[in-house]
C-alpha positions in Angstrom: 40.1 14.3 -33.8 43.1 13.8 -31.2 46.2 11.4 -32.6 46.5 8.4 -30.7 49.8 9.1 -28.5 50.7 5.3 -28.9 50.4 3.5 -31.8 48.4 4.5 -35.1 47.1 4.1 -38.6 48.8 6.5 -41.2 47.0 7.1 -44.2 49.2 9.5 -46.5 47.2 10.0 -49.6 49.3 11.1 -52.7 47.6 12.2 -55.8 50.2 12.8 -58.6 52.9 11.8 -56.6 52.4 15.1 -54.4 51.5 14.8 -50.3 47.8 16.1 -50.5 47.3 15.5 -46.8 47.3 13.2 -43.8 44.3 11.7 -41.7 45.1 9.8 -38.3 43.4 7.1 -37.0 44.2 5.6 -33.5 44.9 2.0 -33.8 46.4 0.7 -30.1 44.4 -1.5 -28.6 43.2 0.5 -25.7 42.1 2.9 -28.5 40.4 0.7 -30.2 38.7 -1.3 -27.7 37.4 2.5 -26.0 36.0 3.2 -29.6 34.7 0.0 -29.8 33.2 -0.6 -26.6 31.8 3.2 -27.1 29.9 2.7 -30.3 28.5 -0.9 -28.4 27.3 0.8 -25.5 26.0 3.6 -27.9 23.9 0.7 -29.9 21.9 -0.7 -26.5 18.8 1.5 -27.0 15.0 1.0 -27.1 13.4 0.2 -30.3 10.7 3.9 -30.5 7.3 4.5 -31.8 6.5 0.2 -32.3 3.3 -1.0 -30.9 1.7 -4.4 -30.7 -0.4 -3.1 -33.8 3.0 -2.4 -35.7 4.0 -5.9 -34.9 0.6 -7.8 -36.5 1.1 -5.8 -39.7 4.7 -6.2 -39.9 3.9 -10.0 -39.6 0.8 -10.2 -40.8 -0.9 -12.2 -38.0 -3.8 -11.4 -35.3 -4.2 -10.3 -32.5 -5.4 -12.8 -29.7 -6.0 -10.7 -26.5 -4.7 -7.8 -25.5 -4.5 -3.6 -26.3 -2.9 -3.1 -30.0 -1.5 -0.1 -28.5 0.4 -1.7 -26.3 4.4 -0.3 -26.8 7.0 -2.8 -27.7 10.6 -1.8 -26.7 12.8 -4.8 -27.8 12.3 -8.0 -28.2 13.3 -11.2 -26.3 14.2 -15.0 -27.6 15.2 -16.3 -23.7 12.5 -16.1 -21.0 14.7 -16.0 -18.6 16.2 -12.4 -20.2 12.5 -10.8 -20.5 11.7 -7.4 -19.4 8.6 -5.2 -19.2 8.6 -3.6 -23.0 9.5 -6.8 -24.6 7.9 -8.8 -26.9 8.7 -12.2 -26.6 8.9 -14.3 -29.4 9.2 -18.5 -28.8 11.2 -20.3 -31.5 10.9 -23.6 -32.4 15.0 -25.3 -31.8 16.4 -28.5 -32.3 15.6 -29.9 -28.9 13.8 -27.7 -27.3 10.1 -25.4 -28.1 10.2 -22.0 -26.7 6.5 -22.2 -26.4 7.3 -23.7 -23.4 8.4 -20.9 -22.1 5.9 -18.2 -22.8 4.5 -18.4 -19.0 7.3 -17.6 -17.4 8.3 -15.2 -20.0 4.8 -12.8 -19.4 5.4 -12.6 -16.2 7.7 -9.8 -16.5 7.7 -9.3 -21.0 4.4 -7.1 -22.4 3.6 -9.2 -25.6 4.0 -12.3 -26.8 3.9 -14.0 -30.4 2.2 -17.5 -30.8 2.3 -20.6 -33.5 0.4 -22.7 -31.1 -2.7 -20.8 -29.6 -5.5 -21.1 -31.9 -8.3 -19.3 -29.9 -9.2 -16.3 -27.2 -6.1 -16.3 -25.0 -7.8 -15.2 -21.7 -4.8 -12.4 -20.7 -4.4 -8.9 -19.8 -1.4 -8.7 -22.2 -0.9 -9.1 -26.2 -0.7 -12.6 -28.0 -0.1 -12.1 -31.6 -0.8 -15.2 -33.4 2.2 -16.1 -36.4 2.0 -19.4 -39.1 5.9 -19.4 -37.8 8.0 -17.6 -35.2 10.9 -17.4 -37.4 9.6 -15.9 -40.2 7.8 -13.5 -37.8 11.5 -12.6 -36.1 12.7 -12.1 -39.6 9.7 -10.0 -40.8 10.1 -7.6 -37.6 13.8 -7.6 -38.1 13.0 -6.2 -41.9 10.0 -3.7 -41.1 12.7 -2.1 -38.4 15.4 -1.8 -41.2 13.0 0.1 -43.7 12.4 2.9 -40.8 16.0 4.3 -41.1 16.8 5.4 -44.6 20.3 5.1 -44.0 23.1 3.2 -46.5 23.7 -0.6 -45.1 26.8 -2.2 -45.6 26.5 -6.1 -45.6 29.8 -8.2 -44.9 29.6 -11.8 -45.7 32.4 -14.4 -45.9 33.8 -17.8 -44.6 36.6 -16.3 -42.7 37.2 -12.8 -42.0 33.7 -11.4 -41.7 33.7 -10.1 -37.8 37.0 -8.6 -38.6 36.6 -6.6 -41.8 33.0 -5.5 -40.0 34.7 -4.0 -36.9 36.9 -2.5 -39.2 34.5 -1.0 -41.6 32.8 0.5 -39.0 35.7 2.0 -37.6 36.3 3.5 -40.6 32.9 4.8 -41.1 32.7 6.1 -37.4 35.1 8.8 -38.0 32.5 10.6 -40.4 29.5 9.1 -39.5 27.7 7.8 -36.7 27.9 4.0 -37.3 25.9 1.0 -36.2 27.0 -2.3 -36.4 26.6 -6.0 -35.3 27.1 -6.9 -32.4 29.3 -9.7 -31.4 28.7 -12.1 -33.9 24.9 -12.1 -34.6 25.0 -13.0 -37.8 22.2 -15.6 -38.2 18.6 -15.9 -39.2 18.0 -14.8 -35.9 21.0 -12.6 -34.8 20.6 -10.7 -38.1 16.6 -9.1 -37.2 17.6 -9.2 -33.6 20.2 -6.6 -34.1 18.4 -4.7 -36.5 15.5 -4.5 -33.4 18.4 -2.3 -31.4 18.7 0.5 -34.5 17.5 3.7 -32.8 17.7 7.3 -33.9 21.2 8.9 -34.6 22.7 6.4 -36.9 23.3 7.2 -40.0 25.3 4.2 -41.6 25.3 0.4 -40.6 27.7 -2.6 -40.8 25.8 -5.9 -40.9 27.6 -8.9 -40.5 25.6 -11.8 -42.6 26.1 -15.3 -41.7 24.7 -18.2 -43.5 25.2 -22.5 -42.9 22.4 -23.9 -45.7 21.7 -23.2 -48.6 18.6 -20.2 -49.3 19.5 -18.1 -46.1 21.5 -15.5 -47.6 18.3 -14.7 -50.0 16.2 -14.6 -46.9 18.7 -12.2 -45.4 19.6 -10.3 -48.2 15.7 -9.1 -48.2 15.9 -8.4 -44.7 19.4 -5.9 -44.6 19.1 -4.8 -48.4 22.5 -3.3 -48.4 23.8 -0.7 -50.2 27.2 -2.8 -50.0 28.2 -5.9 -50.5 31.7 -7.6 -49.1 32.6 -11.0 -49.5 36.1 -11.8 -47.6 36.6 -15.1 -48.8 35.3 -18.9 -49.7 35.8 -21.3 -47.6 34.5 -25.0 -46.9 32.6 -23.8 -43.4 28.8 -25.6 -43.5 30.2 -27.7 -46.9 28.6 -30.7 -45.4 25.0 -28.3 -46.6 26.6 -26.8 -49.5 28.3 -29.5 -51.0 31.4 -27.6 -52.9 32.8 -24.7 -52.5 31.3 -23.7 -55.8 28.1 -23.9 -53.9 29.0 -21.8 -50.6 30.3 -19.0 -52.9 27.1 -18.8 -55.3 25.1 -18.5 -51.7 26.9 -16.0 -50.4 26.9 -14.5 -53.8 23.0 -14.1 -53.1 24.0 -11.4 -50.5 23.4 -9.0 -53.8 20.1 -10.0 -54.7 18.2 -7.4 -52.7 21.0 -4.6 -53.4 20.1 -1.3 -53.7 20.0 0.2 -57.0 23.8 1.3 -58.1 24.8 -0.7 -55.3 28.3 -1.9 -54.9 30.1 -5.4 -54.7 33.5 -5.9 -53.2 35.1 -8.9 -53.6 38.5 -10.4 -52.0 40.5 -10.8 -56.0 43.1 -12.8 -53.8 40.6 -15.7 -53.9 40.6 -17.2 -57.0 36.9 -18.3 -56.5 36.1 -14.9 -56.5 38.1 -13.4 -58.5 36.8 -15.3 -61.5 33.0 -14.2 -61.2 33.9 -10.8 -61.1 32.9 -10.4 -64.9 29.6 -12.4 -64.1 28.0 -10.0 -62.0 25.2 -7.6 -63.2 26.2 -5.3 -60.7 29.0 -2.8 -60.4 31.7 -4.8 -58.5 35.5 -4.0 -57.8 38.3 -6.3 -56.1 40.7 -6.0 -53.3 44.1 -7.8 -52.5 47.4 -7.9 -53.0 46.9 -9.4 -56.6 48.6 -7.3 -59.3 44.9 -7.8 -60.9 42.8 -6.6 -57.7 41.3 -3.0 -58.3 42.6 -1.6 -55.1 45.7 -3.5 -54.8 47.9 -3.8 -51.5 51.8 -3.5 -53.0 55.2 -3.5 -51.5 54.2 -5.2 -47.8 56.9 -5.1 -45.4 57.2 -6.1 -41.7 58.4 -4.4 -39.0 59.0 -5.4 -35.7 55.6 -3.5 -34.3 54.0 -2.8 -37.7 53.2 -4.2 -41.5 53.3 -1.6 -43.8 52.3 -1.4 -47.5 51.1 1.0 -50.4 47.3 0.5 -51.5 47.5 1.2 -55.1 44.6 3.0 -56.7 43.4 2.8 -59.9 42.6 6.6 -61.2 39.4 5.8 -62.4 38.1 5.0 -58.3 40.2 7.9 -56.3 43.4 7.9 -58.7 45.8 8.2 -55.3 47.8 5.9 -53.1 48.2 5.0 -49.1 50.6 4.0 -47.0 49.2 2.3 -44.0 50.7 1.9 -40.5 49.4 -1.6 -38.8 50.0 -2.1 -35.1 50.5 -5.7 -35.0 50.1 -5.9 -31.2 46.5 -4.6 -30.8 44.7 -8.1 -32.3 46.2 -11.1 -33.9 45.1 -11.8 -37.4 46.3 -13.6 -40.8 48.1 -11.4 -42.9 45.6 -11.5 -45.5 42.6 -10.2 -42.9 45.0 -7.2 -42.2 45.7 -6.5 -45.6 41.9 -6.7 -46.4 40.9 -5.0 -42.9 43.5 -1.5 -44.0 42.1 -1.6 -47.6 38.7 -1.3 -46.8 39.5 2.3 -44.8 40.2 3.5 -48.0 36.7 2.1 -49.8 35.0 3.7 -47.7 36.7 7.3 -48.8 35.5 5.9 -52.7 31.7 4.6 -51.3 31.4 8.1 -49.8 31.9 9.5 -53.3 29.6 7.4 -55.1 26.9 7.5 -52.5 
């Protein structure tokens, strides 16, 4: 891989005090964005071998009308973004029934899904009749993850979480090919509508995992079942649902609950909310920060006038070595403590590809 001619991320690992190599990672904005904007492009693909049939067991509802062999390609929540291959699925909103629209939507989309339609639907094309078009979205989202037997990473937080997942998956892309969120669809609907766009050729994944009440995070935790967990930080986002902040953290928390076995937790230790469960957990879980207490710990932070700089400290039982990372503080603006996190997490995924 070519060194980025501007600016760059250094990682100088040093086992034993002794230089035991270098590995470059470009880090300029133009760099970053042409990664970026690479691995997005490479993620806009048709969902293969899915039929109308695939759809009713994955949901378990009926068919209405319609040939069960009928091919699905991707599926569609706006009507007026249909296309032929699509299934079509109305939700139910706060204002506004996307029943409505299922007319104008199969006019160009192949299959629909239905809450509403009881009986014999007199149409060429598929209605699959659901109890709920939500759940339905969800359950699709969930029989496409279980296709690729690939490790999931799951990033959750209150602040942070679009960050650290571009970041993971820029550190996974440079051994593996990497799929990730896009945007931020992060929701009980963004989270099975990306999953719909996983394709062939991927072998790792970076889900982003938003939640607002209280229960989602179980419902998505059984959709992604990640092989990693990441919580960036508590917050008081959606406490209006949650209540306390004691609350938002335990539900985000549930992000684990449908964890591989061995699975790993990573948690921010500079959050004192998190830091003090970190005993509680059944699973294996490790902390990152600048903490003196934080398993991978960022140390001796200094500024520069186009970089921050610092040693990641290592604890010899997880890699027993050290890095010094080169931050171009130009390319994005974030808080000191999202940079910190964002750098550290290059180096977990050296440690998750030695435990997986």
């Amino acid at each position: 891989m070519g060194i980025c001619t501007q600016e760059y991320w250094k990682f100088a690992y040093i086992c034993d005090k002794m230089d035991a190599g270098f590995f470059y990672w470009p880090a300029c904005s133009a760099c970053f964005y042409m990664k970026y904007e690479t691995v997005l492009e490479r993620q806009i693909g048709e969902m293969k071998n899915i039929t109308v049939k695939d759809i009713v067991n994955a949901t378990g509802g009926f068919l209405l009308c319609g040939d069960e062999d009928t091919p699905i390609t991707g599926l569609c929540i706006d009507s007026r973004k249909a296309q032929a291959g699509d299934l079509f699925i109305p939700l139910l909103g706060n204002k506004v029934d996307g029943h409505r629209f299922i007319e104008p939507a199969m006019e160009r989309a192949s299959a629909t899904l239905t809450s509403e339609h009881d009986n014999v639907v007199i149409s060429e094309k598929p209605f699959i009749r659901v109890d709920d078009t939500m759940k339905a979205l969800q359950a699709i989202g969930k029989d496409i993850r279980g296709r690729y037997d690939i490790p999931y990473i799951g990033v959750t937080g209150s602040v942070g979480k679009t960050t650290t997942r571009e970041m993971i998956a820029a550190a996974v892309g440079t051994g593996r090919h990497c799929f990730q969120t896009n945007g931020n669809e992060n929701s009980q609907i963004g989270v099975p509508m990306t999953l719909s766009r996983m394709t062939d050729g991927y072998d790792a994944a970076v889900i982003e995992m938003g939640i607002s009440e209280p229960g989602q995070m179980e419902i998505l935790s059984d959709i992604v079942r990640p092989s990693i967990c990441v919580v960036t930080m508590i917050g008081v986002a959606h406490i209006e649902f949650m209540k306390t902040q004691e609350n938002i953290r335990d539900e985000k928390l549930s992000i684990v609950n449908h964890m591989k076995e061995n699975g790993l937790l990573l948690l921010n230790g500079d959050d004192p909310l998190l830091r003090e469960i970190k005993d509680d957990m059944s699973c294996q879980t490790l902390t990152f920060g600048i903490d003196e207490v934080c398993d991978f710990q960022g140390s001796d932070v200094q500024g520069g006038e186009r970089c921050t700089t610092h040693i990641l400290v290592v604890p010899k039982e997880h890699i027993g070595s050290a890095a010094e990372l080169m931050y171009n503080a130009e390319s994005r603006v974030w808080s000191s403590t999202v940079r910190i996190m964002a750098r550290q997490f290059m180096l977990l995924w050296m440690y998750w590809e030695n435990i997986m």
